[in-house]
C-alpha positions as CSV (number, residue, x, y, z in Angstrom):
1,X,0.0,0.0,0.0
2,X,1.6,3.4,-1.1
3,X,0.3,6.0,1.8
4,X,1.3,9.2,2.5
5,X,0.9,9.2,6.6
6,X,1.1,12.5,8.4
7,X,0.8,13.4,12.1
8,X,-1.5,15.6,11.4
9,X,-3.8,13.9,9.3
10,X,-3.8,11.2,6.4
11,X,-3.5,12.4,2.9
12,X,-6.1,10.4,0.7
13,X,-7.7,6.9,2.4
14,X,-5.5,4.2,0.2
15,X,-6.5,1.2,0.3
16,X,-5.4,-2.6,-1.1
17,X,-7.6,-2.2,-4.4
18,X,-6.5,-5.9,-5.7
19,X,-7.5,-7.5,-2.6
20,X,-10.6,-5.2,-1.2
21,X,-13.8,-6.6,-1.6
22,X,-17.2,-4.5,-1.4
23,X,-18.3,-3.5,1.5
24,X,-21.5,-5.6,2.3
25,X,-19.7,-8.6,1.1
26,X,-16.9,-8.2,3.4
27,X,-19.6,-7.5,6.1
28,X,-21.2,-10.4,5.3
29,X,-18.0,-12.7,5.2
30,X,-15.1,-10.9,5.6
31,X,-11.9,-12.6,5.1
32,X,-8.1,-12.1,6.1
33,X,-7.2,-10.3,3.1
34,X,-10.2,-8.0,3.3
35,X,-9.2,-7.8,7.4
36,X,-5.5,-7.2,6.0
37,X,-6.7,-3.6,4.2
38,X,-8.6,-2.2,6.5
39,X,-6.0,-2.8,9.0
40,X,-3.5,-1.2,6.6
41,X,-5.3,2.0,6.7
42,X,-5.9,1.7,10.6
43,X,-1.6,1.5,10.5
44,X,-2.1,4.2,8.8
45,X,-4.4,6.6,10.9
46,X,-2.8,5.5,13.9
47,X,-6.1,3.7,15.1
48,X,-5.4,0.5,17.1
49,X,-7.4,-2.9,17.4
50,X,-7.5,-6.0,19.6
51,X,-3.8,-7.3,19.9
52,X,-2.6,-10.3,17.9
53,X,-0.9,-13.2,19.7
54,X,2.1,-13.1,16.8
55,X,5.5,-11.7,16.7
56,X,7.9,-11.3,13.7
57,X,11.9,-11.4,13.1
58,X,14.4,-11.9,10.7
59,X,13.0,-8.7,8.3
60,X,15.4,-7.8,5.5
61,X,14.4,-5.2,3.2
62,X,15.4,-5.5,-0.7
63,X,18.2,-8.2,0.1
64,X,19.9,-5.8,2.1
65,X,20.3,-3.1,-0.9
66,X,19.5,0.4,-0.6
67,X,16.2,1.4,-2.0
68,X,16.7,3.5,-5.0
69,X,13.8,6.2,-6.0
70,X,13.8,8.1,-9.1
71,X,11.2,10.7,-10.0
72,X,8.6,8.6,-12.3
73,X,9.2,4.9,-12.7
74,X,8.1,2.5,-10.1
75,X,10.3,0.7,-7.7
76,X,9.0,-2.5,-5.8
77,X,11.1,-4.4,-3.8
78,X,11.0,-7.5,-1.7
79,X,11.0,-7.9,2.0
80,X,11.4,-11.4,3.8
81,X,10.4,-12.1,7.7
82,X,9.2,-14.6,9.7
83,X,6.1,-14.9,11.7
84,X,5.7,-16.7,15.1
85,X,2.0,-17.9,16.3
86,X,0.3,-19.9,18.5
87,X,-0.2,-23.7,17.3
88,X,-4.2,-22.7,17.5
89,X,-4.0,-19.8,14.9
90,X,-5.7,-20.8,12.0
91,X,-3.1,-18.8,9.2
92,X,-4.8,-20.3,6.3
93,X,-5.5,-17.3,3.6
94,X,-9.1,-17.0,5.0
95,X,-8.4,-16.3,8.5
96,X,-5.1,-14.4,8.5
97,X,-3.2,-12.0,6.6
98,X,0.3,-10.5,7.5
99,X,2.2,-7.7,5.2
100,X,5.6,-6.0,5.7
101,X,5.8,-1.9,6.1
102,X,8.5,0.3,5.9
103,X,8.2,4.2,8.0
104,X,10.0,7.4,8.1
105,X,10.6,8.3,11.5
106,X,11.2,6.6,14.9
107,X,8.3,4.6,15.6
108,X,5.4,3.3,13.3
109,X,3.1,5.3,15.7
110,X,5.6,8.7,15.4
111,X,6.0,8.1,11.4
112,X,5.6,10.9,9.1
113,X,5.7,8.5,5.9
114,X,4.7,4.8,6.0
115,X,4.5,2.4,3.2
116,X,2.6,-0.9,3.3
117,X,2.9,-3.9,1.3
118,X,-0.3,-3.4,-1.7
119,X,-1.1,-7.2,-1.1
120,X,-1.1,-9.7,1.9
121,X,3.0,-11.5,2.0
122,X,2.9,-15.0,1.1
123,X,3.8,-17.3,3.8
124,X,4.7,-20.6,3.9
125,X,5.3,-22.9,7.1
126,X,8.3,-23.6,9.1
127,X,6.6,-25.0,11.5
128,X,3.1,-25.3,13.6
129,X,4.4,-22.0,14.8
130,X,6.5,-20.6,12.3
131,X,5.8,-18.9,9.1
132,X,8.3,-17.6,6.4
133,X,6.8,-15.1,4.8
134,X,7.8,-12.8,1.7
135,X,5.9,-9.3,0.9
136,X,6.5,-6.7,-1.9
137,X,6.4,-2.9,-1.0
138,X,6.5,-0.3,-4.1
139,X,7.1,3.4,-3.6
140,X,5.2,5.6,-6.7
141,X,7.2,8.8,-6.8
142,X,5.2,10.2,-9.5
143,X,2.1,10.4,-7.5
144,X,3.7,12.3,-4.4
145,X,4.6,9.3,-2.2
146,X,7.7,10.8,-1.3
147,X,9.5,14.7,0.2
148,X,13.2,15.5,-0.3
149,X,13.4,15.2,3.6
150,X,12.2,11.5,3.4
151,X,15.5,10.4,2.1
152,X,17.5,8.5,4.5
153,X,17.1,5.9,7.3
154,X,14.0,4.3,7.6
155,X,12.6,1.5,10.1
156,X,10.8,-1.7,8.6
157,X,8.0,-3.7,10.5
158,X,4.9,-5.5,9.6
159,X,1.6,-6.3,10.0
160,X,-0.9,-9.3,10.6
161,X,-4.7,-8.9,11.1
162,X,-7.1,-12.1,11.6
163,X,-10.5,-11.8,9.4
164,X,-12.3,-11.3,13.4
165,X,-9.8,-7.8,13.2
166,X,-7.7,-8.8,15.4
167,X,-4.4,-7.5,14.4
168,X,-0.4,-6.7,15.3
169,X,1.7,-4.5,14.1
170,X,5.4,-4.2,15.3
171,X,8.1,-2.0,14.2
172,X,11.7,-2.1,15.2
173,X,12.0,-4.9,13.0
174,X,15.5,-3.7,11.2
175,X,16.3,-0.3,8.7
176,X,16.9,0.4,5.2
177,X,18.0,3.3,3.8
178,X,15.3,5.0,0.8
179,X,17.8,7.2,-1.4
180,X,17.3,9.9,-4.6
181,X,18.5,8.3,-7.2
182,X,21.8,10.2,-8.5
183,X,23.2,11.3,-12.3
184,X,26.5,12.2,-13.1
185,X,27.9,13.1,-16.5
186,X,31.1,14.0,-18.0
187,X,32.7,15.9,-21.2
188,X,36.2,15.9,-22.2
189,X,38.2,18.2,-24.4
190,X,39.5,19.4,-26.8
191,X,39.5,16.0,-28.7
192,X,41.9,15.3,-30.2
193,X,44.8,17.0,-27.4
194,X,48.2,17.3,-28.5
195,X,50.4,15.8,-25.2
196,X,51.2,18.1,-22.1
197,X,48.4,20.5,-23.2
198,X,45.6,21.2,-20.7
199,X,42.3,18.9,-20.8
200,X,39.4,20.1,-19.2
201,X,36.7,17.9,-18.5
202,X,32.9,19.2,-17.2
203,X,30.0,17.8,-16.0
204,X,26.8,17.0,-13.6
205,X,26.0,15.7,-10.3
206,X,22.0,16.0,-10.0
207,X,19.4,13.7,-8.0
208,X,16.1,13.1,-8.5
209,X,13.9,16.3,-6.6
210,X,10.8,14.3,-5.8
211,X,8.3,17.3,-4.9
212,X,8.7,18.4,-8.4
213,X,9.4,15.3,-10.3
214,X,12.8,16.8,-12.1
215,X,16.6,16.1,-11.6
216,X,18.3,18.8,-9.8
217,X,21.4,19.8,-9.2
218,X,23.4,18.3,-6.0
219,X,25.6,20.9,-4.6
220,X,29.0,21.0,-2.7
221,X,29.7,17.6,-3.1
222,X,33.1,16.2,-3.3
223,X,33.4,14.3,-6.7
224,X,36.8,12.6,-8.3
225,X,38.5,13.4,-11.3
226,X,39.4,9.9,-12.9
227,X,41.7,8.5,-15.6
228,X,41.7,5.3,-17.2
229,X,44.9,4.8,-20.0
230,X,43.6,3.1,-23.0
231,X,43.7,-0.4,-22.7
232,X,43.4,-0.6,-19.2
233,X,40.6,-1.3,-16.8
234,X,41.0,0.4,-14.1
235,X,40.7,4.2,-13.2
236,X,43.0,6.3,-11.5
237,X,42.2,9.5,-9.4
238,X,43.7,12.6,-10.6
239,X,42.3,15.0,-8.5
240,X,38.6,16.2,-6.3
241,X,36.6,18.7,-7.0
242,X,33.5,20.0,-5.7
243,X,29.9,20.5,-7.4
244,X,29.0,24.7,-7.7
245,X,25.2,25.9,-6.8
246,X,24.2,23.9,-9.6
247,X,25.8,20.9,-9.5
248,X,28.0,21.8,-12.1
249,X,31.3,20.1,-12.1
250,X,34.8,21.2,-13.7
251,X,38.7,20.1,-13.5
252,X,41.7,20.2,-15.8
253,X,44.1,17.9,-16.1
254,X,47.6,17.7,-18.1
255,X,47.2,15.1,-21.4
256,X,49.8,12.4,-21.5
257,X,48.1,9.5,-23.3
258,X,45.4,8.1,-25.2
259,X,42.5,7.3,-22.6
260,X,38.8,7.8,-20.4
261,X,38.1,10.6,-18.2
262,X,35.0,10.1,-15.8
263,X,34.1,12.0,-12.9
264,X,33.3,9.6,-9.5
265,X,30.6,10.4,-6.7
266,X,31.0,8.2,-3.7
267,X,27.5,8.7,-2.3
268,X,26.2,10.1,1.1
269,X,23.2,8.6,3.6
270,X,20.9,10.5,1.1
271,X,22.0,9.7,-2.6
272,X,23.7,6.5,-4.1
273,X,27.3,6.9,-5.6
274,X,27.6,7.4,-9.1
275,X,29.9,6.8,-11.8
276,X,29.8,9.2,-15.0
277,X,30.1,7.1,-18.2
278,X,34.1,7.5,-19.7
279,X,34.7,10.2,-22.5
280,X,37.7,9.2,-24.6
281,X,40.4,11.5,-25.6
282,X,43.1,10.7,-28.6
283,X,46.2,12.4,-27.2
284,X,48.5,13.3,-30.2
């Protein structure tokens, strides 16, 4: 479930559309999955219900990568836990429903961002007690799921609910880190260069802005000059510069031979490191 949670109030009632049946159906028999939604957007509110008997461990959120957000496309990603229950639940998909969540802040009840898996995990048994389960969350930047200031650390947990509405949610569960995604690029010249003349190579750092949906320049960031000598493969740091107001990058460098110039961004908590794609230069 992609949510936008606020203190101060909830912005739009989301809801698990592929899993949510009507109303007076789900009154009439209302089933885990059903349970699993409305609990969702209880997480969401803050609202609290009867507690579950269940517990969960072992979360790891996208195999232990960094989540990556751009400013349009789509990223889903899968998280893996385990759930721990009395022999007497009945976890069959009727009766129970668990999903994982990720949240901005220090608790799920303090959160100023939360994001909740759009269907029910599947689970399979361990044990009479043990469930493994395995959820997918997906982040929609494009349709405001996300502020600048939301990049960073975030906290994962999950969720269970029972089709009676019973449910448990429990954070502390592990962190991940949700990051703009980052673009670097690089121009080097003149091409050709005769040797010991100046080459001057200029470029980009931006990072996805995801209140206005555009890349954007990342400023005062410490970025390496690189050279790689034709027929080599590995790069070799000339010198560091740092990106201006815009995120404009440039550094000069003395041609000796034929080769790739790239600039190198190492990456903070906010913004993955990024490597500009080589330019070649014939040195003459």
């Amino acid at each position: 479930m992609h949510m936008r949670a606020t203190v101060a109030a909830v912005a739009g009632a989301l809801t698990l559309s592929a899993l949510v049946v009507p109303a007076a159906q789900a009154a009439d028999a209302p089933s885990g999955k059903a349970a699993f939604s409305s609990a969702a957007a209880d997480a969401d509110s803050g609202s609290t219900a009867s507690t579950l008997d269940v517990t969960f461990s072992n979360m790891k959120v996208n195999s232990g990568k960094n989540i990556v957000v751009g400013t349009t496309n789509v990223v889903s990603f899968p998280v893996t836990y385990t759930v721990t229950h009395p022999a007497d639940l009945d976890t069959s998909s009727d009766n129970f429903a668990t999903g994982p969540l990720i949240y901005h802040g220090s608790s799920i009840d303090t959160a100023d961002n939360l994001f909740i898996s759009d269907e029910p995990a599947t689970c399979t048994a361990a044990s009479s007690t043990v469930l493994n389960c395995k959820g997918v969350i997906s982040i929609r930047p494009a349709d405001g799921d996300l502020y600048n200031s939301d990049a960073g650390t975030w906290g994962a947990g999950a969720l269970a609910v029972t089709s009676d509405g019973d449910q448990k949610e429990q954070g502390g569960l592990g962190t991940t880190k949700v990051q703009r995604y980052s673009k670097l690029t690089v121009n080097a010249g003149p091409e050709p260069v005769y040797k010991g003349k100046t080459i001057t190579s200029t470029g980009k750092l931006s990072r996805a802005n995801w209140e206005d949906n555009a890349y954007r320049g990342y400023t005062n960031q410490p970025v390496k000059l690189q050279f790689r000598k034709a027929g080599t493969s590995t790069y070799t740091t000339i010198k560091t510069v740092y990106s201006d107001q815009y995120g404009n990058l440039k550094a000069t460098a003395t041609a000796q031979y034929d080769g790739y110039w790239r600039f190198s961004f190492a990456g903070t908590t906010t913004t993955p490191a990024v490597n500009a794609t080589g330019d070649y230069v014939d040195v003459r």
